[in-house]
C-alpha positions as CSV (number, residue, x, y, z in Angstrom):
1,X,137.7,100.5,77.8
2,X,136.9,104.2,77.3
3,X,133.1,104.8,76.4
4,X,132.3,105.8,72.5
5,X,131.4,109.0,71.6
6,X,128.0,108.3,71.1
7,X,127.5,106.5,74.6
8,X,129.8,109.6,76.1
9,X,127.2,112.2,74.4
10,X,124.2,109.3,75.9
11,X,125.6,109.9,79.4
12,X,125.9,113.5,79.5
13,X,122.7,113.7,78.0
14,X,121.0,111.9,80.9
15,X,122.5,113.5,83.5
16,X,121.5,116.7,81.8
17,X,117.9,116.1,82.0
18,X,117.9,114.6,85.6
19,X,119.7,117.9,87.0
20,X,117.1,119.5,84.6
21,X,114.3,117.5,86.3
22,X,115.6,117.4,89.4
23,X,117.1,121.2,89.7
24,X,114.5,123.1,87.7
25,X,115.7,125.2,84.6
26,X,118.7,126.1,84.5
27,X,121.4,127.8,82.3
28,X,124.5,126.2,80.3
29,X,126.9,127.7,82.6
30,X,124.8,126.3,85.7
31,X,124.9,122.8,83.8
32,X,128.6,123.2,83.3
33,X,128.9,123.9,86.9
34,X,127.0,120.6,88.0
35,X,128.5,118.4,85.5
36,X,132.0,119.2,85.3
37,X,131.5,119.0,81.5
38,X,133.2,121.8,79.0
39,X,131.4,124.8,77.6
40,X,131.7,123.4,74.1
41,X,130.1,120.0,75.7
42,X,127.4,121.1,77.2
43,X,126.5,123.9,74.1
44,X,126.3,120.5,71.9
45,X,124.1,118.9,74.2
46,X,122.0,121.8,75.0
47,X,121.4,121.7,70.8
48,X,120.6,117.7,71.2
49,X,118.2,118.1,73.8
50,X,116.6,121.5,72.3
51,X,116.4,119.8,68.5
52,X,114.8,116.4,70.4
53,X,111.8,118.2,71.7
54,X,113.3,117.6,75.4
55,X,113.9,120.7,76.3
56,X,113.3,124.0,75.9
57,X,114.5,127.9,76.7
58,X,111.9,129.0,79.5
59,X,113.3,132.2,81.0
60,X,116.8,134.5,81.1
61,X,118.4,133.8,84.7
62,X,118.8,137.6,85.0
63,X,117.7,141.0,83.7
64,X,121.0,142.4,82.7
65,X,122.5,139.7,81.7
66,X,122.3,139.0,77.9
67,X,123.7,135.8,75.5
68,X,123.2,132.0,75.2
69,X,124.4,131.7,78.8
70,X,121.6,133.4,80.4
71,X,119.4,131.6,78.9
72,X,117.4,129.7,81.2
73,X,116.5,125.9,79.8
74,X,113.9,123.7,80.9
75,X,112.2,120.3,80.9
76,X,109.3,120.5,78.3
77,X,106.4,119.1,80.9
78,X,103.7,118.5,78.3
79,X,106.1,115.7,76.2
80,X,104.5,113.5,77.9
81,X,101.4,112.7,80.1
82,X,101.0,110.1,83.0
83,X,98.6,108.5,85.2
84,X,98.5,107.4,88.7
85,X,95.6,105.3,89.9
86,X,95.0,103.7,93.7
87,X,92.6,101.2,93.0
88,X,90.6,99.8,95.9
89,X,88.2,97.5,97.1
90,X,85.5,100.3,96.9
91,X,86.7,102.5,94.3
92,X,89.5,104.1,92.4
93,X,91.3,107.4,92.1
94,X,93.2,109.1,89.7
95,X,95.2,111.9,88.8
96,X,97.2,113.3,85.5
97,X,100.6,114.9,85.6
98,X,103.2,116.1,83.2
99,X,106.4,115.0,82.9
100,X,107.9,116.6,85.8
101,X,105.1,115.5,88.2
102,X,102.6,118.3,88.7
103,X,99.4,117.5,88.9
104,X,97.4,118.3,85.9
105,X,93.3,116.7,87.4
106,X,92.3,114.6,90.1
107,X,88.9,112.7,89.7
108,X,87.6,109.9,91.8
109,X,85.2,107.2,91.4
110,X,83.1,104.9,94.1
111,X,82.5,101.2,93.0
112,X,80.2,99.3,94.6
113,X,80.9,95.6,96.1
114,X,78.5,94.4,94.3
115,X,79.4,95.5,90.7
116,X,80.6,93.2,87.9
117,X,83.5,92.9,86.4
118,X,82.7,94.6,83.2
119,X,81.1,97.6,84.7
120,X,83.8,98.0,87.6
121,X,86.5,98.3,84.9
122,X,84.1,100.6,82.7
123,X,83.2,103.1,85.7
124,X,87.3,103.3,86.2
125,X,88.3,103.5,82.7
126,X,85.6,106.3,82.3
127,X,87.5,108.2,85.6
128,X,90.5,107.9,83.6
129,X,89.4,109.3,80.8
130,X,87.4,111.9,82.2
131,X,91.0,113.2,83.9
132,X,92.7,112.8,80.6
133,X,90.2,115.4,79.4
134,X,90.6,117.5,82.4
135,X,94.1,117.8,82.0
136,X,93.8,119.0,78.2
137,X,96.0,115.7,77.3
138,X,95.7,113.8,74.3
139,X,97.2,111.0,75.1
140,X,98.9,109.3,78.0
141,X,102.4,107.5,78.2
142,X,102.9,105.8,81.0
143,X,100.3,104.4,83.6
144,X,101.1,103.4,87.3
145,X,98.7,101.5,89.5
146,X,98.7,100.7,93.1
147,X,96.7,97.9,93.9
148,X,96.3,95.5,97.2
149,X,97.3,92.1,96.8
150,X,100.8,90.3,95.1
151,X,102.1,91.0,92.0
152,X,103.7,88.5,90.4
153,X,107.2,89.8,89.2
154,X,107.4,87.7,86.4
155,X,104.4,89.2,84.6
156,X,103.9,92.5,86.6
157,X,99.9,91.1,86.5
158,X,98.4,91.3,89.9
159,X,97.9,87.8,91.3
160,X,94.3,86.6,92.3
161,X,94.4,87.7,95.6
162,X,91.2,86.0,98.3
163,X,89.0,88.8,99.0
164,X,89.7,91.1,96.3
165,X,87.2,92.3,93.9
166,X,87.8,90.3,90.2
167,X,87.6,93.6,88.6
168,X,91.3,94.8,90.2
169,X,93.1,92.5,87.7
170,X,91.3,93.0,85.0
171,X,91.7,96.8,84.8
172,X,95.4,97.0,83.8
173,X,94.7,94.8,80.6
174,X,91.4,97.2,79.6
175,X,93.6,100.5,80.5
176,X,96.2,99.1,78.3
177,X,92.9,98.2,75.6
178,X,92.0,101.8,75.7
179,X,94.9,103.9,76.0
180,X,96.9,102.5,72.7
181,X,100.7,103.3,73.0
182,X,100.6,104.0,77.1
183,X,103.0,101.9,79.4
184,X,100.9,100.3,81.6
185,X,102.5,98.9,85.2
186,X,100.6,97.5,88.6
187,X,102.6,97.5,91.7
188,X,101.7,96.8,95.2
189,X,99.7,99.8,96.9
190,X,102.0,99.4,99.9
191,X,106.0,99.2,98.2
192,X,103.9,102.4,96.2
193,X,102.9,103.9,99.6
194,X,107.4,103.4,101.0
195,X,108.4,104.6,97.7
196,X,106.4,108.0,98.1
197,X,107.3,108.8,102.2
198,X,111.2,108.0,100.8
199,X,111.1,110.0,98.1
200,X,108.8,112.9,99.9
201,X,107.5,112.0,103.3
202,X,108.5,110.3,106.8
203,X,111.7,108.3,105.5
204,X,113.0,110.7,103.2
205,X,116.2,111.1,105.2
206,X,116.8,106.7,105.1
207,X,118.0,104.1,103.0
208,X,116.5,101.6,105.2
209,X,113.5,101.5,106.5
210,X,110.2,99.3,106.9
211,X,106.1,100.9,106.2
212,X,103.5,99.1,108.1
213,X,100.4,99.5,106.6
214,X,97.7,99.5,108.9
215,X,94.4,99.8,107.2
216,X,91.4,97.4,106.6
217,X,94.2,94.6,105.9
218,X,97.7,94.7,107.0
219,X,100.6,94.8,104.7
220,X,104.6,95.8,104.8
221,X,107.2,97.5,102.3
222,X,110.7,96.6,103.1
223,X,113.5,100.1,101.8
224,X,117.2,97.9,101.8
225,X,120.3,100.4,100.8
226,X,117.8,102.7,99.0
227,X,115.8,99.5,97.0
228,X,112.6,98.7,97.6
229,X,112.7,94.9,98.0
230,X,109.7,92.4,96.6
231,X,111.4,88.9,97.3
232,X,111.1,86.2,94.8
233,X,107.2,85.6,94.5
234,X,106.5,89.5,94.8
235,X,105.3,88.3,98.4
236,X,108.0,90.6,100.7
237,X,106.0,92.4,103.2
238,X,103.4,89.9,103.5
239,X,103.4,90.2,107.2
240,X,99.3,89.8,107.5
241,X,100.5,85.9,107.5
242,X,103.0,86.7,110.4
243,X,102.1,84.0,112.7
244,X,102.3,85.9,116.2
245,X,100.8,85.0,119.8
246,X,97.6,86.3,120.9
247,X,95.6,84.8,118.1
248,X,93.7,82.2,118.0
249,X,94.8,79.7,115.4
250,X,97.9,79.6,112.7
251,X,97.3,81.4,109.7
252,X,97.4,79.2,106.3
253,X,98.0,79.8,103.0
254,X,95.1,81.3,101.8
255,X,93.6,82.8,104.8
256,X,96.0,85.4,106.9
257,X,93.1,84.8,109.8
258,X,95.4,83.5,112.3
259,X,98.4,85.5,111.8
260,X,99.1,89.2,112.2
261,X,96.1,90.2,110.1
262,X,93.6,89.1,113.4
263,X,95.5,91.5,115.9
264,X,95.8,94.8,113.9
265,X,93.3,94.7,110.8
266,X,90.4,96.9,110.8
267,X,88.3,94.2,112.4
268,X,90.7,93.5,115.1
269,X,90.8,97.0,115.8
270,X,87.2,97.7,116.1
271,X,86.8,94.1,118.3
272,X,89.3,95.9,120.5
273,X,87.7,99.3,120.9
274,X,84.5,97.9,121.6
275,X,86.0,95.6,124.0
276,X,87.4,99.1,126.0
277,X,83.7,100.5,126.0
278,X,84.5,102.7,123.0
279,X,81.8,103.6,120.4
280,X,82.2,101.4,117.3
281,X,81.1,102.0,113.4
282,X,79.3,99.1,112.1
283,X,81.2,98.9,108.8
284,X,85.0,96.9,109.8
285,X,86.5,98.5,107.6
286,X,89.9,100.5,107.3
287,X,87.9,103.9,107.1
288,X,85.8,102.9,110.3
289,X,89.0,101.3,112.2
290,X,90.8,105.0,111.6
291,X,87.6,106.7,112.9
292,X,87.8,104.8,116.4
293,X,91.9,105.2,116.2
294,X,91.7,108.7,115.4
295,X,88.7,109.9,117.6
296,X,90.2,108.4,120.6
297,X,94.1,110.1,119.9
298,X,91.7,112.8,120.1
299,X,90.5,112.3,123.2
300,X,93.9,111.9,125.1
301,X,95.3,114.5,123.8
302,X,92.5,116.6,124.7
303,X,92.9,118.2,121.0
304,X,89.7,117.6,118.3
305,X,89.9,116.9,114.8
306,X,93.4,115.5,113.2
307,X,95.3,116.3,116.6
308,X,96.5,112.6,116.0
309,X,97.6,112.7,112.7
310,X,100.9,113.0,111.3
311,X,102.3,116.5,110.1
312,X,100.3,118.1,113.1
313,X,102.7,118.5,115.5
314,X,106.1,119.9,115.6
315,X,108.2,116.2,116.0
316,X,106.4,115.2,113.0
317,X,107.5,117.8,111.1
318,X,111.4,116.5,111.2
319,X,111.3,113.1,110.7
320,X,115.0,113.1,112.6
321,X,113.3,114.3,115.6
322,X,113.2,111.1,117.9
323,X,115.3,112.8,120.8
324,X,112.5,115.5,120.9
325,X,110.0,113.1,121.3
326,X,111.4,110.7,123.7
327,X,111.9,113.6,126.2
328,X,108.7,114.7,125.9
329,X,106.7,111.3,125.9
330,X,103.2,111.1,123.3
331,X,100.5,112.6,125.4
332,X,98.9,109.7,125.9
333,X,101.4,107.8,127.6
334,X,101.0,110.6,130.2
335,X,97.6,109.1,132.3
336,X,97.7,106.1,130.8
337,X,95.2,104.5,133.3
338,X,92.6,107.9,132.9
339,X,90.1,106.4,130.5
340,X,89.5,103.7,127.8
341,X,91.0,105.8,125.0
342,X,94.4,105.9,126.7
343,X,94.1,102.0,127.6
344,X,93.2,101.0,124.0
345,X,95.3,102.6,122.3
346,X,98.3,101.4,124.8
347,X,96.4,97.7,123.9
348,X,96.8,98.8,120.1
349,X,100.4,99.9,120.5
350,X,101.1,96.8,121.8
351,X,99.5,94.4,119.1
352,X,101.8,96.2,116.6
353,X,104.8,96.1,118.6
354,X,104.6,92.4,118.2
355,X,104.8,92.5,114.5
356,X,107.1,95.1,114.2
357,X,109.7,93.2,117.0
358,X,109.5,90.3,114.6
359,X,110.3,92.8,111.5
360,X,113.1,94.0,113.5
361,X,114.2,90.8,114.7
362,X,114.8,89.6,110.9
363,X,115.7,93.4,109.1
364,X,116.8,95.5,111.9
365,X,115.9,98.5,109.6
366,X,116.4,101.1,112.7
367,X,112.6,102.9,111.1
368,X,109.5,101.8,110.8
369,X,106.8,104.1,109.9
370,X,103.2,103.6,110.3
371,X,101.0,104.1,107.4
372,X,97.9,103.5,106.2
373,X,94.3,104.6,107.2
374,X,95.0,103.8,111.1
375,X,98.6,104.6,111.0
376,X,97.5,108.2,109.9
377,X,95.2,108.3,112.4
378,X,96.7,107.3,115.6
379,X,99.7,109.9,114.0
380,X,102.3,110.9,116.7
381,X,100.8,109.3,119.5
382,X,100.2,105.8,118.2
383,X,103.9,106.2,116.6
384,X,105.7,106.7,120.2
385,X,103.5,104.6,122.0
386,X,104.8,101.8,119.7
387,X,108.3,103.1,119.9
388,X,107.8,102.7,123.4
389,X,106.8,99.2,123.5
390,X,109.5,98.2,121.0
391,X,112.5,99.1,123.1
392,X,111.1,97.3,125.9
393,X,110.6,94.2,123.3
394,X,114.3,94.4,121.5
395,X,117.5,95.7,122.2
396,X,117.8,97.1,118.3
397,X,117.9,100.6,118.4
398,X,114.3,101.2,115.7
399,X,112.6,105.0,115.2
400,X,108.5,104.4,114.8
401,X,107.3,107.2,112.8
402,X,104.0,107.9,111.5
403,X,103.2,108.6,107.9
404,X,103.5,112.0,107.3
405,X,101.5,111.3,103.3
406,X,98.5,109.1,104.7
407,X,95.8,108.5,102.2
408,X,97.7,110.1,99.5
409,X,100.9,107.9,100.0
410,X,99.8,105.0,97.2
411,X,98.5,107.8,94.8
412,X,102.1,109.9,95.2
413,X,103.9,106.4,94.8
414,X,102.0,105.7,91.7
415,X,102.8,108.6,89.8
416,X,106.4,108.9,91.2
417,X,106.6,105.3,89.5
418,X,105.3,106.4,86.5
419,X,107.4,109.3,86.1
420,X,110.6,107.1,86.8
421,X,109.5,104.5,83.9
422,X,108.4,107.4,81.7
423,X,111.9,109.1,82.2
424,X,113.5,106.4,81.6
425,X,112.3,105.7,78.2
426,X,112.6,109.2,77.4
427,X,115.8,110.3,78.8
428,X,117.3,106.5,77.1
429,X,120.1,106.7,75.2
430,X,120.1,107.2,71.6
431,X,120.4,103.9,69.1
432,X,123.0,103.2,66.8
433,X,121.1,105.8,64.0
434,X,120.5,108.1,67.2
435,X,124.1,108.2,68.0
């Protein structure tokens, strides 16, 4: 049955304002162009849009060119304000945006372990607001959070999670308290972390693909035909539970002790490098665990600094690059046997290999890419030395890649979410006294 004429005009008003968002400005013969629509069309929805407040004329496309087709339209950015908050066990960030995604203020915010509840949420509410203010907005629309633990996708409320500070789940309902009108959604820091490197970092060329998180905990994001996937109790990628050999005991419900979690958390890690005579923090946490990780890629390689991390060198910078790589092995597979950097972190690789083999085993994704604090850190190297291990361990063809986002991976995810939702609402079609 052919569409009515107000659900045609609904549709070509969308996918006017996507090409608009995802094009930059452009002019009505430009729109005709990428919609196939007729002049007259587009002219009408170009007056929608304009007398909506959506858009707006931002520029002529060129100097001698005069009349309604060189005029250059554009997304109005400041219709709407977002947030994007990566909340953790010790502290949240934040930034503002517009509606098309740039960055507007960034603020941050240390929380103690030993805060309350009520002061927790007021130090991050006051972050929140201080950014608002930064950014010059009134108001916000839509909120996205990134938290660790399960959310349940029933309620979109983050689960009570062992370990977890109480504060994390009470935040969304005082941001909501505060911020009258905004859209307020929590999502997993780790399906926030894939959605970001496929959208803008390490899997942006694949549909499918599994992040392993490696931080102070261990987590997973599973990418299926372009969708990130959460399972039925939001609990997909809950691979800290993996029971794998090498540990000690099974895991059980509410402690991941025995499973994946005691090879590659932060603890694990740091057990490990001390166990190869390297130099340990005292804190086990993800920060310390990506000091060790990153400090001994550095040693390998013989390069200082962020030689490990991902984005530094040249295979990293085209995520399609495997071939490069596997004819020129990660430097530290060269002397493997030269020192106790090389030796852990062929001990580390391997640890992850076994959870990864498993992922594969079940998903066969043919990418995995390593994110987090310690996937950051061990970068390149750490990436190949797995990819290494992996095809010794399956016969599925699977790319290891490193995070080429790190740290900022949750925070990007967060606000890419909140843009989509935002979007969504605003780009909606019309009701029946809209149409």
């Amino acid at each position: 049955m052919p569409a009515s004429p107000s659900t045609a005009r609904a549709i070509n008003d969308r996918l006017a304002l996507r090409l608009l968002q995802q094009e930059g400005p452009l002019t009505a013969g430009q729109l005709k162009q990428l919609t196939g629509l007729s002049r007259p069309t587009v002219a009408d929805l170009v007056d929608r849009l304009t007398a909506s407040g959506l858009i707006t004329v931002v520029g002529e496309a060129g100097a001698r060119r005069r009349g309604p087709n060189a005029r250059l339209y554009g997304i109005v950015a400041d219709r709407a304000h977002l947030a994007a908050l990566d909340v953790r066990t010790q502290g949240v960030l934040v930034l503002v945006s517009d509606l098309l995604g740039r960055v507007l203020a960034e603020t941050s915010v240390p929380i103690g372990g030993d805060t309350g509840t009520g002061p927790a949420v007021e130090q991050a509410m006051t972050a929140v607001e201080r950014a608002l203010k930064e950014a010059g907005a009134d108001r916000l629309h839509t909120v996205g959070i990134g938290a660790p633990g399960l959310v349940d996708p029933a309620t979109g409320d983050l689960r009570d999670s062992a370990g977890l500070p109480a504060w994390h789940r009470s935040l969304a309902a005082a941001l909501q308290d505060r911020l009258p009108g905004a859209r307020v959604s929590v999502e997993n820091e780790t399906n926030l972390a894939a959605l970001a490197e496929q959208s803008e970092g390490a899997a942006r060329d694949r549909d499918t693909f599994v992040l392993l998180w490696l931080g102070h905990g261990v987590g997973a994001a599973v990418v299926l035909d372009g969708t990130l996937r959460r399972g039925a109790s939001g609990g997909t990628g809950e691979i800290g539970f993996l029971p794998v050999p090498g540990t000690d005991a099974l895991p059980a419900a509410t402690d991941c002790g025995g499973g994946f979690h005691s090879l590659t958390g932060a603890a694990a890690i740091l057990t490990l490098a001390s166990r190869h005579a390297l130099p340990t923090p005292p804190s086990p946490d993800g920060a310390a665990a990506a000091e060790v990780v990153r400090a001994a890629v550095a040693e390998v390689t013989g390069v200082p600094g962020d030689a490990g991390r991902s984005g530094s060198a040249g295979a990293q910078d085209d995520p399609g690059s495997v071939a490069a790589r596997r004819r020129r092995p990660p430097d530290a597979g060269t002397a493997p046997e030269e020192g106790p950097a090389a030796r852990f972190l062929r001990a580390l690789a391997d640890r992850v290999a076994v959870g990864v083999a498993s992922v594969v085993a079940v998903l066969d994704p043919g990418c995995v890419v390593l994110g987090g604090e310690v996937g950051q850190a061990g970068g390149a190297v750490l990436a190949g030395l797995v990819e290494e291990r992996l095809r010794r361990m399956s016969p599925l063809v699977t790319e290891v890649r490193a995070s080429t986002l790190g740290g900022t991976a949750v925070l990007r995810g967060a606000l890419l979410s909140a843009r989509e939702r935002a979007q969504d609402e605003l780009f909606a079609p019309p009701g029946p006294a809209g149409g």
